[in-house]
N, C-alpha and C positions, 0 to 999 in steps of 0.2 A: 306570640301565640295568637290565633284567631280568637275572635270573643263577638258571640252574638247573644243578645237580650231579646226576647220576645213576650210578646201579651196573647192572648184570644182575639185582640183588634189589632194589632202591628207589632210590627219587628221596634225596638225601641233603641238599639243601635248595633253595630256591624263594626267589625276594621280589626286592625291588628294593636296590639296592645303588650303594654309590660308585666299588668298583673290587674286583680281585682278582690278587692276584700269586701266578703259577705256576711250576714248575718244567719247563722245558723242557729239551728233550734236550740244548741247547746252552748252558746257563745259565738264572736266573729272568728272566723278566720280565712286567711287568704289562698292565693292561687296564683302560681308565678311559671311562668316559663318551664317544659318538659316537667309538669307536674305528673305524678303518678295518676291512674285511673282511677274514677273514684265517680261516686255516685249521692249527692246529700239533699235532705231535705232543708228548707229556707223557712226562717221567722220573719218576724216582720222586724224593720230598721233599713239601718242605710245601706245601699249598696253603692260602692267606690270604687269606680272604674282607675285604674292609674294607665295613662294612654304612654306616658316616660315616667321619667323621674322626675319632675315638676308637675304636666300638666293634670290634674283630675277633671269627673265628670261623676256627679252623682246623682239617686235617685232612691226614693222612699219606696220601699216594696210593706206589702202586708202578709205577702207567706208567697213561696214555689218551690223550687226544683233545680240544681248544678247538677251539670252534668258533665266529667273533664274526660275526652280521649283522644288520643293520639295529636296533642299539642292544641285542640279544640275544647272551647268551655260553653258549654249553651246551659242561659240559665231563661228557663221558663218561669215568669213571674202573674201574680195576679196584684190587682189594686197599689196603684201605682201613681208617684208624682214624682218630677224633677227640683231637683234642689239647685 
């Protein structure tokens, strides 16, 4: 699935991916390959990009936005660091 991350000052990564596990307002939960559509709000934690099944990529968010449709996940983030 496609998976783009952005900020208000840059796009924070782009490419195609296996999945990504977020932090939601109500606990983590993931987002995998022809996920349903779906629309959530973000807390603060970690966000864990899975590019396969080994490699990750992650990043500290302090609150945004998933947004999943048609095999595409755009998560808008604010206040942000790499781990």
């Amino acid at each position: 699935m496609q998976l783009d991350i952005l900020t208000p000052e840059k796009k924070l990564f782009s490419g195609s991916v296996y999945g990504i596990m977020l932090p939601g307002v109500n606990g983590l939960f993931e987002i995998l390959d022809k996920h349903a559509p779906m629309v959530s709000a973000l807390g603060s934690g970690k966000v864990k990009i899975l590019k396969d099944k080994k490699e990750t990529e992650q990043f500290t968010i302090q609150s945004g936005f998933v947004e999943v449709l048609n095999n595409k996940v755009t998560v808008l983030v604010e206040g942000t660091s790499q781990d």
